[in-house]
C-alpha positions in Angstrom: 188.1 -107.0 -145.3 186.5 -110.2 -144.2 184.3 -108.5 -141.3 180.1 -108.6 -141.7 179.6 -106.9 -145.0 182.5 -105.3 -147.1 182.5 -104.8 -150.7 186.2 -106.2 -152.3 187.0 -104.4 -155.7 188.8 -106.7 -157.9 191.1 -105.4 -160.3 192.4 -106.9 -163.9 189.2 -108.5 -164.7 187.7 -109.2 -168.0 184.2 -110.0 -168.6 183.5 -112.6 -171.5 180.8 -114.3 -172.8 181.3 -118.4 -172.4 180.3 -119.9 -176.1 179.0 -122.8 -175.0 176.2 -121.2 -172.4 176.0 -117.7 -173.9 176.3 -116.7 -170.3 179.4 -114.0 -168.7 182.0 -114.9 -166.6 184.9 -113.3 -164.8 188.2 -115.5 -164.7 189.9 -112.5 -162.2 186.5 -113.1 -159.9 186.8 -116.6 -159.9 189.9 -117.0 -158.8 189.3 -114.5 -156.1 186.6 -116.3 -154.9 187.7 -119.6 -154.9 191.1 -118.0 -153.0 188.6 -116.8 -150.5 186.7 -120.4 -150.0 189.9 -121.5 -149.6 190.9 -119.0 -146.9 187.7 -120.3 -144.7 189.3 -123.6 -145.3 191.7 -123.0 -143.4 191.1 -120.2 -140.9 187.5 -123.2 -140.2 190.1 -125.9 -139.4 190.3 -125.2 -136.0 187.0 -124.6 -134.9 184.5 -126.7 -133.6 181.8 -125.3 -135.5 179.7 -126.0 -138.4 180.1 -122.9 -141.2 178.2 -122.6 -144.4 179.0 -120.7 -147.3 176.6 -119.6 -150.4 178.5 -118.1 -153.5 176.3 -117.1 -155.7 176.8 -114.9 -159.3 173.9 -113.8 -161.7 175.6 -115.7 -164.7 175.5 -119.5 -165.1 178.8 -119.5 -166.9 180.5 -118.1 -163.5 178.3 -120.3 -161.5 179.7 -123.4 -163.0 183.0 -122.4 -163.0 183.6 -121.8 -159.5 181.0 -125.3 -158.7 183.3 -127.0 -160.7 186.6 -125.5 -159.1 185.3 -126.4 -155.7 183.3 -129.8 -156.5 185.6 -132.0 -155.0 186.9 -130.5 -152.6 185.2 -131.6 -149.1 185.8 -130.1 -145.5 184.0 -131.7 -142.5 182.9 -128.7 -141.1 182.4 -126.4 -144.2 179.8 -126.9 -146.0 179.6 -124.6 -149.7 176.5 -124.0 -151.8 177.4 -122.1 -155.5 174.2 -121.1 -157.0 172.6 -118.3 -159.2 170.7 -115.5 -157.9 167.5 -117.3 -158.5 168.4 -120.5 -157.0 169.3 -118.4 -153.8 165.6 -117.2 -153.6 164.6 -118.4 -150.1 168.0 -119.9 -149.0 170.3 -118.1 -146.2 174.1 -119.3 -145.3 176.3 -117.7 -142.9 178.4 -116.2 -145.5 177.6 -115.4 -148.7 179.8 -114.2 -151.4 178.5 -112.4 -154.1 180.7 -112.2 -157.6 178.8 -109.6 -159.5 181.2 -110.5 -163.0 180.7 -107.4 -165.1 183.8 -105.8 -166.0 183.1 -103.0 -168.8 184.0 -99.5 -170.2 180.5 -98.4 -170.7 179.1 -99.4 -167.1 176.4 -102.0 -168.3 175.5 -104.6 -165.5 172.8 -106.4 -167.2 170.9 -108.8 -164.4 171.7 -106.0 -161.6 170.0 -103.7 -163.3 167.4 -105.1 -161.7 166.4 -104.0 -158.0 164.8 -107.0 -157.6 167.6 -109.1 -158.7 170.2 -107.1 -156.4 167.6 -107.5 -153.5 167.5 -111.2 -153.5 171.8 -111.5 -154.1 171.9 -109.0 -151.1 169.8 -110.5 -148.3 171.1 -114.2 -148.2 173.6 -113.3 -145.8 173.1 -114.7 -141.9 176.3 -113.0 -141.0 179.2 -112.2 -143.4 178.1 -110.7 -146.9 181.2 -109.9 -149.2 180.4 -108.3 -152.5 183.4 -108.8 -155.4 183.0 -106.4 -157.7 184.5 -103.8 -160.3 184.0 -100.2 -158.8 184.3 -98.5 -162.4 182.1 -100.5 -164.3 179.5 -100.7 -161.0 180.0 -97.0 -160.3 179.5 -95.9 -163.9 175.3 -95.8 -163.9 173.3 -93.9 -161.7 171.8 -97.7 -160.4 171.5 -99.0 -157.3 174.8 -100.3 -156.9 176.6 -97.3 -157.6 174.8 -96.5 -154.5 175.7 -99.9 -153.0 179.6 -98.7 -154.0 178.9 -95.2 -152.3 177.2 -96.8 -149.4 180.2 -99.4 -148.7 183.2 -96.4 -149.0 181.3 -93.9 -146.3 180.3 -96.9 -143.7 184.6 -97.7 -144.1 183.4 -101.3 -145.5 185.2 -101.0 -149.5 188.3 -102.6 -149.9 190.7 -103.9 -152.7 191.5 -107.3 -153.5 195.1 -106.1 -153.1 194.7 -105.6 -149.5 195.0 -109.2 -149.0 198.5 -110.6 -150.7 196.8 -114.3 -151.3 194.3 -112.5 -153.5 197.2 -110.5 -155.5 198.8 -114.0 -155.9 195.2 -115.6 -157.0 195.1 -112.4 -159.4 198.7 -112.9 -161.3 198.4 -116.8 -161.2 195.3 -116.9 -162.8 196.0 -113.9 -165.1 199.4 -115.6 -166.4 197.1 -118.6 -167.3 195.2 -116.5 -169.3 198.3 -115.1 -171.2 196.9 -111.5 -169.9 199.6 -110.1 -167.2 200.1 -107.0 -169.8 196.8 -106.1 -167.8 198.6 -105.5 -164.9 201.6 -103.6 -166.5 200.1 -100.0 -166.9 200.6 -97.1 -164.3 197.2 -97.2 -162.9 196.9 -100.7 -162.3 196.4 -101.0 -158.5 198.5 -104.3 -158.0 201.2 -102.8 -160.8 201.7 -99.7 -158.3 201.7 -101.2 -154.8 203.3 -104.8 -155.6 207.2 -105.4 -155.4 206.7 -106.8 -158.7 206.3 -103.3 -160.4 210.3 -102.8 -160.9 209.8 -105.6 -163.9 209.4 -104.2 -167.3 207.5 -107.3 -169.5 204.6 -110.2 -168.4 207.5 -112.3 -169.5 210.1 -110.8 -166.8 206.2 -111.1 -164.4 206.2 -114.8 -165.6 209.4 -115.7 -164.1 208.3 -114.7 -160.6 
């Protein structure tokens, strides 16, 4: 999952438009990327050498939501830039992570539409570029990144976020906080069929874990 390019579905996501900034953001995504940061953290500690890390996310509402999460947090040979798409323009890092947010029945992806746009978020990348995305809503369009998605599952680099147990913890945590683990309680829910978890019957019984 965590090679030179994969694309991670993330399951149990909601889009939502922030009030304040009237921009989207993906609480599910978030915390999947900030689990991830994390994981650099500490698989970094050992090394002697420098890493950077660019997350980046068309919406300013996700954007400041993950700098915030991550603000203070300071590691001496880790260095992490969160920016838009636009504020990538030009930059590189050695990994970048790209949260692509929209989460939707009807497939619209809004800023990615553009092939432009998806250009830019793609091509940061020095080494390691890891698309989280929604496979549904992304695969729903005949656009570039159902393409993208396409691309990713013949060249063996898609994976799901429930691959990777820290991520399925990430998921539930941040999915209890939101009073939305009934999201993860129906049959086809990928976490609901695969995680130990699935024998419980309410998000109350899932809230006792």
């Amino acid at each position: 999952m965590y090679g030179p390019y994969s694309f991670i579905n993330v399951f149990g996501g909601r889009e939502e438009m922030d009030v304040a900034s009237h921009s989207r953001r993906n609480m599910v995504e978030f915390a999947v990327t900030v689990r991830i940061v994390h994981k650099l953290f500490q698989a970094w500690n050992k090394s002697k050498e420098k890493l950077s890390i660019g997350v980046t996310s068309p919406y300013a509402a996700q954007v400041v939501a993950i700098q915030d999460k991550l603000r203070l947090e300071n590691h001496e040979k880790v260095s992490v830039t969160v920016k838009s798409i636009d504020g990538f323009q030009g930059g590189e890092e050695d990994i970048i992570i790209v949260s692509t947010v929209r989460s939707n029945n009807d497939g619209s992806i809004g800023f990615f539409s553009s092939p432009q746009n998806t250009n830019v978020a793609l091509t940061r990348a020095r080494h390691c570029l890891w698309i989280l995305g929604n496979e549904r809503t992304l695969m729903s369009r005949n656009s570039v990144w159902r393409a993208i998605v396409c691309d990713s599952r013949d060249r063996q680099c898609f994976f799901s976020a429930d691959e990777d147990g820290d991520l399925v913890e990430a998921i539930i945590n941040v999915k209890k906080d939101l009073d939305q683990l009934e999201d993860l309680l129906h049959g086809e829910s990928i976490v609901f069929k695969n995680a130990r978890w699935k024998e419980f019957g309410s998000s109350k019984d899932l809230a006792n874990i």
